[in-house]
mmCIF file of the N, C-alpha and C atoms, coordinates in Angstrom:
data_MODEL
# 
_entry.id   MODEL 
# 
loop_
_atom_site.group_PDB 
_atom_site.id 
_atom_site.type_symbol 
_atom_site.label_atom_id 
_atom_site.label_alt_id 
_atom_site.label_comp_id 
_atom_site.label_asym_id 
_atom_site.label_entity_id 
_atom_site.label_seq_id 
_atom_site.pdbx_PDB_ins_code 
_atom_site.Cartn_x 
_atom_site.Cartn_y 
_atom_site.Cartn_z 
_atom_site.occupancy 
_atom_site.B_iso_or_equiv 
_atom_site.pdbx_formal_charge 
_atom_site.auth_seq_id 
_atom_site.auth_comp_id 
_atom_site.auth_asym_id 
_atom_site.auth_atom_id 
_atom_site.pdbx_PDB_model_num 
ATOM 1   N N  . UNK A 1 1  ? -29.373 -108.075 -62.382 1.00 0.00 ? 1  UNK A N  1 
ATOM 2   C CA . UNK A 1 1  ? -29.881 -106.731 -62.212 1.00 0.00 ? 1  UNK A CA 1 
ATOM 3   C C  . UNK A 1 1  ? -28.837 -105.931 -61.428 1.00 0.00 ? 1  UNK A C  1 
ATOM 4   N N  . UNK A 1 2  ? -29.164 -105.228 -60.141 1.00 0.00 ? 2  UNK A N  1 
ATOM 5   C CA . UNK A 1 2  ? -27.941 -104.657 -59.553 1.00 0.00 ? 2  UNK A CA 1 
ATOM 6   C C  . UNK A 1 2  ? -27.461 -105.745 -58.468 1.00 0.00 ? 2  UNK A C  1 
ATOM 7   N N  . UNK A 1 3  ? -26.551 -105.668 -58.659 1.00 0.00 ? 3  UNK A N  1 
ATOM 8   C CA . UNK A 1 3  ? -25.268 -106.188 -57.462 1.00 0.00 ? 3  UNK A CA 1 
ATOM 9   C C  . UNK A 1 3  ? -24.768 -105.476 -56.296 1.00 0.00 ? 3  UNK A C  1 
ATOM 10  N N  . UNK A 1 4  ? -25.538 -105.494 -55.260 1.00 0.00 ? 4  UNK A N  1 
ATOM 11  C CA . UNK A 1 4  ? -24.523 -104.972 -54.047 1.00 0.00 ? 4  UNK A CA 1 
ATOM 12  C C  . UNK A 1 4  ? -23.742 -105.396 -53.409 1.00 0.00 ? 4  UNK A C  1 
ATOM 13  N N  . UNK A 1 5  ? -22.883 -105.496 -52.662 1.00 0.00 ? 5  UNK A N  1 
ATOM 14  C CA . UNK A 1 5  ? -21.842 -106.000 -52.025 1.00 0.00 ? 5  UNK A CA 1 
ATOM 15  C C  . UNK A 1 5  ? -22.558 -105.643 -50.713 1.00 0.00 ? 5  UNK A C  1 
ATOM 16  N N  . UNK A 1 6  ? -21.785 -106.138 -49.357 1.00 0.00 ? 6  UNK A N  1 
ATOM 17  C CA . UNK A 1 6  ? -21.703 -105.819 -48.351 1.00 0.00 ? 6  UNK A CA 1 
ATOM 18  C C  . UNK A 1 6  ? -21.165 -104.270 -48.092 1.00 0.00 ? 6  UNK A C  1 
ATOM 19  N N  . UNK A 1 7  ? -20.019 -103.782 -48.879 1.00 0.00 ? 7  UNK A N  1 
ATOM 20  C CA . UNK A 1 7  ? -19.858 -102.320 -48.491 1.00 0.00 ? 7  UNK A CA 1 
ATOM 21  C C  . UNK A 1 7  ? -20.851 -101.442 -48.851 1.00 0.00 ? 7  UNK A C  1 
ATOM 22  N N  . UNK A 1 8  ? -21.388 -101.401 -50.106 1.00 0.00 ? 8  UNK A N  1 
ATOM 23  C CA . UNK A 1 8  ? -22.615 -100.678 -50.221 1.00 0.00 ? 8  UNK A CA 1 
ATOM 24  C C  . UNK A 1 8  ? -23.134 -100.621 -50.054 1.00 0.00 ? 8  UNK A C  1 
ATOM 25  N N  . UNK A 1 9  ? -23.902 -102.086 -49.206 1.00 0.00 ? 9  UNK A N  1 
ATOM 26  C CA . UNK A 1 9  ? -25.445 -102.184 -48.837 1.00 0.00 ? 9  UNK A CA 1 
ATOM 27  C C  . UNK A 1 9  ? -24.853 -101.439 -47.331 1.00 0.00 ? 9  UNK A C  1 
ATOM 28  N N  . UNK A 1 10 ? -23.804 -101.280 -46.354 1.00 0.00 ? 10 UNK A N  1 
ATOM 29  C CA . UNK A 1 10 ? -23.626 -100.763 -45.339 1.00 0.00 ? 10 UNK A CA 1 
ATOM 30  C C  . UNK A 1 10 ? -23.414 -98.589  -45.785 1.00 0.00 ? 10 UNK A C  1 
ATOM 31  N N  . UNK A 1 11 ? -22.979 -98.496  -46.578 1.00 0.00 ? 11 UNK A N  1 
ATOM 32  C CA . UNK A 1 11 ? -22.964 -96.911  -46.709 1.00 0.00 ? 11 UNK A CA 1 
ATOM 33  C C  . UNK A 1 11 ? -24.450 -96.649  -47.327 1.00 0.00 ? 11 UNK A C  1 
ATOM 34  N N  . UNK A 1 12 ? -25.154 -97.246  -48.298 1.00 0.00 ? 12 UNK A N  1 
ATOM 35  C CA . UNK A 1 12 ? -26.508 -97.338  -48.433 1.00 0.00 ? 12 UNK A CA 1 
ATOM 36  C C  . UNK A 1 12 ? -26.749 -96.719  -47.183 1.00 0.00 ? 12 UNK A C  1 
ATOM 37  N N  . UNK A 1 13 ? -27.085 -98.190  -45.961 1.00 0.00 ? 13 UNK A N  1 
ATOM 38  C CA . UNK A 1 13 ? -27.925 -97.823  -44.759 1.00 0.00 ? 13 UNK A CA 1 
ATOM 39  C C  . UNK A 1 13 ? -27.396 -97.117  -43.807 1.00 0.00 ? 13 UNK A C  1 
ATOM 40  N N  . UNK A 1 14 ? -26.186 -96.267  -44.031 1.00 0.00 ? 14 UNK A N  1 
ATOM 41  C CA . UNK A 1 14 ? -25.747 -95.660  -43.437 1.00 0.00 ? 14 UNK A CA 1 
ATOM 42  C C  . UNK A 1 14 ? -26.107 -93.860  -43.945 1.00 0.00 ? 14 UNK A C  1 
ATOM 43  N N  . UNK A 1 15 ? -26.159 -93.771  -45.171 1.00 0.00 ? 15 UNK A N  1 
ATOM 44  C CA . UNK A 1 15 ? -26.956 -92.502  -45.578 1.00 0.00 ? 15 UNK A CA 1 
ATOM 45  C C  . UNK A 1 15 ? -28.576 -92.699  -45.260 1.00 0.00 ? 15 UNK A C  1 
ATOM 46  N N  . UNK A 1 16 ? -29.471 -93.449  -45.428 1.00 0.00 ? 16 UNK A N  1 
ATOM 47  C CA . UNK A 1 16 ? -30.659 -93.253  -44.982 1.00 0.00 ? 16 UNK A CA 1 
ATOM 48  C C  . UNK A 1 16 ? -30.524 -93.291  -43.665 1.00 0.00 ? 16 UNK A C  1 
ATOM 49  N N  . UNK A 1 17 ? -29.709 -93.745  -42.440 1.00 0.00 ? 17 UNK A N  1 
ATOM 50  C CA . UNK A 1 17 ? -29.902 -93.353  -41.523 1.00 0.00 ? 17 UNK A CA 1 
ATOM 51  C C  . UNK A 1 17 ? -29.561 -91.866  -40.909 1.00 0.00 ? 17 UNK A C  1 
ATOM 52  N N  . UNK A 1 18 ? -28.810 -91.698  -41.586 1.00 0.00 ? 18 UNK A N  1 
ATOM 53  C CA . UNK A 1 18 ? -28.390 -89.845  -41.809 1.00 0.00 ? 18 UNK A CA 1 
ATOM 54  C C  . UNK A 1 18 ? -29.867 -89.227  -41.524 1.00 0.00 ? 18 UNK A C  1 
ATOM 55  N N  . UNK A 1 19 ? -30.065 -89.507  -43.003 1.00 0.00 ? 19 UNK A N  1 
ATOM 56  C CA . UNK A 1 19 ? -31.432 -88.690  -43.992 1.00 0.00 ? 19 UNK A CA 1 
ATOM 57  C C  . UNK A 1 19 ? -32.839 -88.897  -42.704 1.00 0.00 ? 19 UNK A C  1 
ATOM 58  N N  . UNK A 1 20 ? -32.905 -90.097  -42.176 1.00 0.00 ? 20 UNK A N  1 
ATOM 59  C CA . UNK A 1 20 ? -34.362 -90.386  -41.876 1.00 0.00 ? 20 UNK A CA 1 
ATOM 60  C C  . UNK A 1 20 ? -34.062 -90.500  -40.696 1.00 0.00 ? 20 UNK A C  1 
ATOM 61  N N  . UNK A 1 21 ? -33.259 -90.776  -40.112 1.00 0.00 ? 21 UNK A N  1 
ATOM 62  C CA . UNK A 1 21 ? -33.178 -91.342  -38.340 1.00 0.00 ? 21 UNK A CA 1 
ATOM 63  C C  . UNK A 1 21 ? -33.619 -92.631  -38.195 1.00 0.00 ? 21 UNK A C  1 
ATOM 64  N N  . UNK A 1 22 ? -32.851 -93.245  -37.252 1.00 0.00 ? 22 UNK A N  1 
ATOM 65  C CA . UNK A 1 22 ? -33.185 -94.360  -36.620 1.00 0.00 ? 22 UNK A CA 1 
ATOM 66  C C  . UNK A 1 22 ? -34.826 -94.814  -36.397 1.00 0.00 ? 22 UNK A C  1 
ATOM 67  N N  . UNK A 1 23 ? -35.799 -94.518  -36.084 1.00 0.00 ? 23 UNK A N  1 
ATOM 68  C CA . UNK A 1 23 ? -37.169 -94.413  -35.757 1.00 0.00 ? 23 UNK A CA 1 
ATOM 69  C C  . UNK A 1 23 ? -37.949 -94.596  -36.826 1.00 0.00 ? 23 UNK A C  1 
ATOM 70  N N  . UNK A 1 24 ? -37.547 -94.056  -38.219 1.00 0.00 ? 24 UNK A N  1 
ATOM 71  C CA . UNK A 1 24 ? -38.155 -94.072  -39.464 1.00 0.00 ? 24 UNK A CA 1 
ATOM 72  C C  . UNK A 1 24 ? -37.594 -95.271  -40.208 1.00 0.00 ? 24 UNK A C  1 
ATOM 73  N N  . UNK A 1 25 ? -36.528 -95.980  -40.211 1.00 0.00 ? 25 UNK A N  1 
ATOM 74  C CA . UNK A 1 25 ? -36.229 -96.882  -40.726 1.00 0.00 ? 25 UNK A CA 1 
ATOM 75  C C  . UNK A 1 25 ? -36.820 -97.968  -40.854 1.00 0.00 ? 25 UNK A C  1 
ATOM 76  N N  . UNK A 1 26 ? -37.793 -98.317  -39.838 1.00 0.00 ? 26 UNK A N  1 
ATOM 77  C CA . UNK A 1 26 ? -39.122 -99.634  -40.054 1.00 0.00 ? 26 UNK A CA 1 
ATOM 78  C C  . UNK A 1 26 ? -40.176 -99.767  -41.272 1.00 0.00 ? 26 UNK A C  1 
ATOM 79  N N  . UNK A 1 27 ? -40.246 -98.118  -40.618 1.00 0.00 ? 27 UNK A N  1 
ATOM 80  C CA . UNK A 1 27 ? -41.785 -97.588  -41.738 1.00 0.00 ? 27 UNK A CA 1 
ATOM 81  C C  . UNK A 1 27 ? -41.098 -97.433  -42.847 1.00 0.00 ? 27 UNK A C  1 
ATOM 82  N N  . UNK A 1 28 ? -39.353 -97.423  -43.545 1.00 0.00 ? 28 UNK A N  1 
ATOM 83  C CA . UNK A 1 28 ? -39.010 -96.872  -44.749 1.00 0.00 ? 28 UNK A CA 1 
ATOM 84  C C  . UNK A 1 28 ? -38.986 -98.687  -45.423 1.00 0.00 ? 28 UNK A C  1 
ATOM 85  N N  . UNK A 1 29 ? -38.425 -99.475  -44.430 1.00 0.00 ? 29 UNK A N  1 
ATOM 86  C CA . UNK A 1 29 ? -38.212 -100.537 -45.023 1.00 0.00 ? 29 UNK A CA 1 
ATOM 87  C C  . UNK A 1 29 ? -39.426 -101.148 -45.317 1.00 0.00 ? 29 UNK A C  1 
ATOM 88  N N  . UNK A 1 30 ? -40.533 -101.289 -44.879 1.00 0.00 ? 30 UNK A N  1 
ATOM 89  C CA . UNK A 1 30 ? -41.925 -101.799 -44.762 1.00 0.00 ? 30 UNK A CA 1 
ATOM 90  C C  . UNK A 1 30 ? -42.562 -101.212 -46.492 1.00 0.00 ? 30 UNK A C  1 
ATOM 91  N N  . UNK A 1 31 ? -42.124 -100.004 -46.582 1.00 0.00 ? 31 UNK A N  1 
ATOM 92  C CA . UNK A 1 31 ? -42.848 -99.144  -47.711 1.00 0.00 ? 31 UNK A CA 1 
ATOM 93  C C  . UNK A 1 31 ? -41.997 -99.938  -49.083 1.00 0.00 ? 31 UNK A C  1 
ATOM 94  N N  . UNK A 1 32 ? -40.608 -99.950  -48.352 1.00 0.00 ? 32 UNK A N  1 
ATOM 95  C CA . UNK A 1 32 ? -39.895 -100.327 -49.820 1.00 0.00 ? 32 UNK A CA 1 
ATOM 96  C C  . UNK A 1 32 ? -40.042 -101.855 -50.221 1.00 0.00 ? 32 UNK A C  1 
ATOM 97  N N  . UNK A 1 33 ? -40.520 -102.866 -49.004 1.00 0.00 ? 33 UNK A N  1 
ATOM 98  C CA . UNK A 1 33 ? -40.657 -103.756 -49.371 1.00 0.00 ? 33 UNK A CA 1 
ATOM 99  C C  . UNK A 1 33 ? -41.899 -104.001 -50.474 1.00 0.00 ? 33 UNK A C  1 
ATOM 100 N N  . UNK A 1 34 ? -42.576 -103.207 -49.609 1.00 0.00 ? 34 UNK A N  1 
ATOM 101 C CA . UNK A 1 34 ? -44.611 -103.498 -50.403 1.00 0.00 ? 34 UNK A CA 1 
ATOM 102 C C  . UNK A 1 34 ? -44.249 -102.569 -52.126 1.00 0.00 ? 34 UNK A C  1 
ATOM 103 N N  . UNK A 1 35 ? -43.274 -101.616 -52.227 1.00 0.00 ? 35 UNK A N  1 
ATOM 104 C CA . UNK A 1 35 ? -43.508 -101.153 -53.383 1.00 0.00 ? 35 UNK A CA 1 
ATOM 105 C C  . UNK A 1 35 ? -42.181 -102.358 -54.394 1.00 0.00 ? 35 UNK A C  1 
ATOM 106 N N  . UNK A 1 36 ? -40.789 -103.234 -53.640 1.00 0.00 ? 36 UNK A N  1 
ATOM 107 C CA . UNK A 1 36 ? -40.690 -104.400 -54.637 1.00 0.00 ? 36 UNK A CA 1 
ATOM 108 C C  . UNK A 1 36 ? -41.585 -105.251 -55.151 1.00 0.00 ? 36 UNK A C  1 
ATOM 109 N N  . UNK A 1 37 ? -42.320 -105.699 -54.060 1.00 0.00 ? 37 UNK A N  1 
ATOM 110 C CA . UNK A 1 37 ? -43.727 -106.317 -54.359 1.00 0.00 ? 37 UNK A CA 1 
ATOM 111 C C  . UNK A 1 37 ? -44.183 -106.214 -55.527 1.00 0.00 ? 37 UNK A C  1 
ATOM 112 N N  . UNK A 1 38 ? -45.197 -104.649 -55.210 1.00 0.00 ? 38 UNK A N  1 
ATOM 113 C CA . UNK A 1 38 ? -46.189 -104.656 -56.415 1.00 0.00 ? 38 UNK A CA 1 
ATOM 114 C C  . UNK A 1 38 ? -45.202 -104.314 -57.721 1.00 0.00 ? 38 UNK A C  1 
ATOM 115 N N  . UNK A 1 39 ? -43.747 -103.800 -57.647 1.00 0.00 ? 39 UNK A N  1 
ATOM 116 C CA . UNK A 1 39 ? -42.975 -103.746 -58.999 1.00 0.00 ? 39 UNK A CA 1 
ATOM 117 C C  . UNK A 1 39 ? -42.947 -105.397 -59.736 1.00 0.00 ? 39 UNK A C  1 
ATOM 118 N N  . UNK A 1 40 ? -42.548 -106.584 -58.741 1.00 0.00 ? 40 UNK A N  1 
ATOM 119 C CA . UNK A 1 40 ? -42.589 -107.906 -59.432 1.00 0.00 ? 40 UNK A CA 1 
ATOM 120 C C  . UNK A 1 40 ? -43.674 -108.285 -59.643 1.00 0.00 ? 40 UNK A C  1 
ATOM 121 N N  . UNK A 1 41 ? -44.995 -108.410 -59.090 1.00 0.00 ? 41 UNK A N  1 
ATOM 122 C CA . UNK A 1 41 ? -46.379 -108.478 -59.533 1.00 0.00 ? 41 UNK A CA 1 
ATOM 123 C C  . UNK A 1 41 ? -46.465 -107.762 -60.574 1.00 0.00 ? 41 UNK A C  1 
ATOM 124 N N  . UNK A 1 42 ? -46.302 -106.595 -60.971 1.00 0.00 ? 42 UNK A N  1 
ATOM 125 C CA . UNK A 1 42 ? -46.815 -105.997 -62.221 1.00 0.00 ? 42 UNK A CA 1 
ATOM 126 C C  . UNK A 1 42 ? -45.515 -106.306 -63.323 1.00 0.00 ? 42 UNK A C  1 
ATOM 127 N N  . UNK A 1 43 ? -44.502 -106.521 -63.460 1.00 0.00 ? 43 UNK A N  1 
ATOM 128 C CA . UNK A 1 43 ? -43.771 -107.366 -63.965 1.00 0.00 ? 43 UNK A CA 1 
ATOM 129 C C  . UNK A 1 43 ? -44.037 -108.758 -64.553 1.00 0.00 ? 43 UNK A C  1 
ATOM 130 N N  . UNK A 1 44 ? -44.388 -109.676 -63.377 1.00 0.00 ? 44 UNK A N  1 
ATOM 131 C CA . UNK A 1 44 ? -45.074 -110.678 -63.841 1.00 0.00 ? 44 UNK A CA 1 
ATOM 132 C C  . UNK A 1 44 ? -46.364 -111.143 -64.807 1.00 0.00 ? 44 UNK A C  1 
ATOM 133 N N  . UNK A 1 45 ? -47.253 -109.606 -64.468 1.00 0.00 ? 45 UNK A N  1 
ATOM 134 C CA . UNK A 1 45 ? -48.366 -109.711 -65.291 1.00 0.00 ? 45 UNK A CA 1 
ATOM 135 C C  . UNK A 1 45 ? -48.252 -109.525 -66.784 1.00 0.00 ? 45 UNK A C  1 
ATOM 136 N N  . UNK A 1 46 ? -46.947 -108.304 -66.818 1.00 0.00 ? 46 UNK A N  1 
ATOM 137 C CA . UNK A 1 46 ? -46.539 -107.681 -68.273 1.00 0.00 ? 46 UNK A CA 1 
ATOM 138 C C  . UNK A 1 46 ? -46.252 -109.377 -69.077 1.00 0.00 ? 46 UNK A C  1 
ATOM 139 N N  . UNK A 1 47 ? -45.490 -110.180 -68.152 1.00 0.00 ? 47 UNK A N  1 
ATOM 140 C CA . UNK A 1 47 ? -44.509 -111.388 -68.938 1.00 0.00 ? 47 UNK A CA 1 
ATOM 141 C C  . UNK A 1 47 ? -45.647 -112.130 -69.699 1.00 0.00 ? 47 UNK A C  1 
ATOM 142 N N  . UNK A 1 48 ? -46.963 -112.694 -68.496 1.00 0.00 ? 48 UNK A N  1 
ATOM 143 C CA . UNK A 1 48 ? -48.276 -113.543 -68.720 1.00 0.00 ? 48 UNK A CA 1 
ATOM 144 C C  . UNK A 1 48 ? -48.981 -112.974 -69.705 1.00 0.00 ? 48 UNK A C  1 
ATOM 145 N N  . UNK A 1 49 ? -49.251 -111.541 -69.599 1.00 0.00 ? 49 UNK A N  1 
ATOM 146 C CA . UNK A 1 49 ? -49.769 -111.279 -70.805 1.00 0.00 ? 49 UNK A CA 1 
ATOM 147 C C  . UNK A 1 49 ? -48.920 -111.344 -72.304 1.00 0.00 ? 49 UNK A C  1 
ATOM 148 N N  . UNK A 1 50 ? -47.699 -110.983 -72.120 1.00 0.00 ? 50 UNK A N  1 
ATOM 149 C CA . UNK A 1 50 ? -46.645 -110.966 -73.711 1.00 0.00 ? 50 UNK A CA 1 
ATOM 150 C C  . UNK A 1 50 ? -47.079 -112.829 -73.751 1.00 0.00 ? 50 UNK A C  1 
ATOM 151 N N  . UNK A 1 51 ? -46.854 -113.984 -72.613 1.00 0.00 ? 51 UNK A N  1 
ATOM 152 C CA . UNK A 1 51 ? -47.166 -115.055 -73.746 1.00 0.00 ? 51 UNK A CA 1 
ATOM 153 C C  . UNK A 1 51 ? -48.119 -115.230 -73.979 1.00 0.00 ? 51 UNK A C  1 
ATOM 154 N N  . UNK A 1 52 ? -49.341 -115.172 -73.278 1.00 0.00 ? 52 UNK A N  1 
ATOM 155 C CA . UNK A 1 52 ? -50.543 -114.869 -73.567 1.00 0.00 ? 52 UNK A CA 1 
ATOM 156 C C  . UNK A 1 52 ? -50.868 -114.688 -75.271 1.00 0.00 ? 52 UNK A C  1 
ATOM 157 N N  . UNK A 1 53 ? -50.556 -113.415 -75.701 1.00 0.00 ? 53 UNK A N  1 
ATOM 158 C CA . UNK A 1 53 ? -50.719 -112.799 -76.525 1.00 0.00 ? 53 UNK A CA 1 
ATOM 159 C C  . UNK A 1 53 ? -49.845 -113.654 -77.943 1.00 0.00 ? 53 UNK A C  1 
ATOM 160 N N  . UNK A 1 54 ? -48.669 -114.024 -77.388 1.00 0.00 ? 54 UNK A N  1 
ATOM 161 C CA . UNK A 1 54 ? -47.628 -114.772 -78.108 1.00 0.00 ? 54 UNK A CA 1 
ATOM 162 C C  . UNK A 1 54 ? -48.280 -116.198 -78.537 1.00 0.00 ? 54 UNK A C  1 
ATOM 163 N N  . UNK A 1 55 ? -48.780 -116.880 -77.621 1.00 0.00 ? 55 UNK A N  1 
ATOM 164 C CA . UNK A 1 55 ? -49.321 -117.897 -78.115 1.00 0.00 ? 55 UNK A CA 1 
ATOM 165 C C  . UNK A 1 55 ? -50.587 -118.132 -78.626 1.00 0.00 ? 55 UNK A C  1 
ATOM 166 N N  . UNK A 1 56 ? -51.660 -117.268 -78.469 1.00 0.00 ? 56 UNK A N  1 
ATOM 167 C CA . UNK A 1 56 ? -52.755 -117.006 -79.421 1.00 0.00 ? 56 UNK A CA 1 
ATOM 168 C C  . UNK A 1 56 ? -52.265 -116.342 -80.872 1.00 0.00 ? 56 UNK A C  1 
ATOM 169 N N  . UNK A 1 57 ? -51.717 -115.971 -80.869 1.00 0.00 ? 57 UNK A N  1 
ATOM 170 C CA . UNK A 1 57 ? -51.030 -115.520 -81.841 1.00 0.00 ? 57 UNK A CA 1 
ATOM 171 C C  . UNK A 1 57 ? -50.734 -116.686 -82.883 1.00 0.00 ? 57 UNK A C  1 
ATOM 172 N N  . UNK A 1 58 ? -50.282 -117.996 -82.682 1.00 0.00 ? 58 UNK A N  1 
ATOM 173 C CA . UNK A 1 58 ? -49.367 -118.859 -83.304 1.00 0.00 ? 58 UNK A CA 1 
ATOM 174 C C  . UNK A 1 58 ? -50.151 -119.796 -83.868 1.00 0.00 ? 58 UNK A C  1 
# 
């Protein structure tokens, strides 16, 4: 998927600390974690249902 390096993941967190300040960075990381979350949960469900569907199928 994407590839970051160490330099990007540092100018990354170096523009959101620009953008948001130091203080907001807990609550930004907390939000972005819970929304990878529910992106791989609902990912996962899409996969269970395609075999799901795939193997009733056969």
């Amino acid at each position: 998927m994407f590839k970051f390096g160490m330099g990007e993941l540092l100018i990354i967190l170096l523009i959101v600390l620009l953008l948001f300040g130091a203080a907001k960075l807990p609550e930004i990381g907390r939000a972005l974690g819970k929304a990878i979350k529910e992106f791989k949960k609902a990912g996962k469900e899409v996969k269970d249902d395609i075999e799901e569907v795939t193997k009733d199928s056969k």
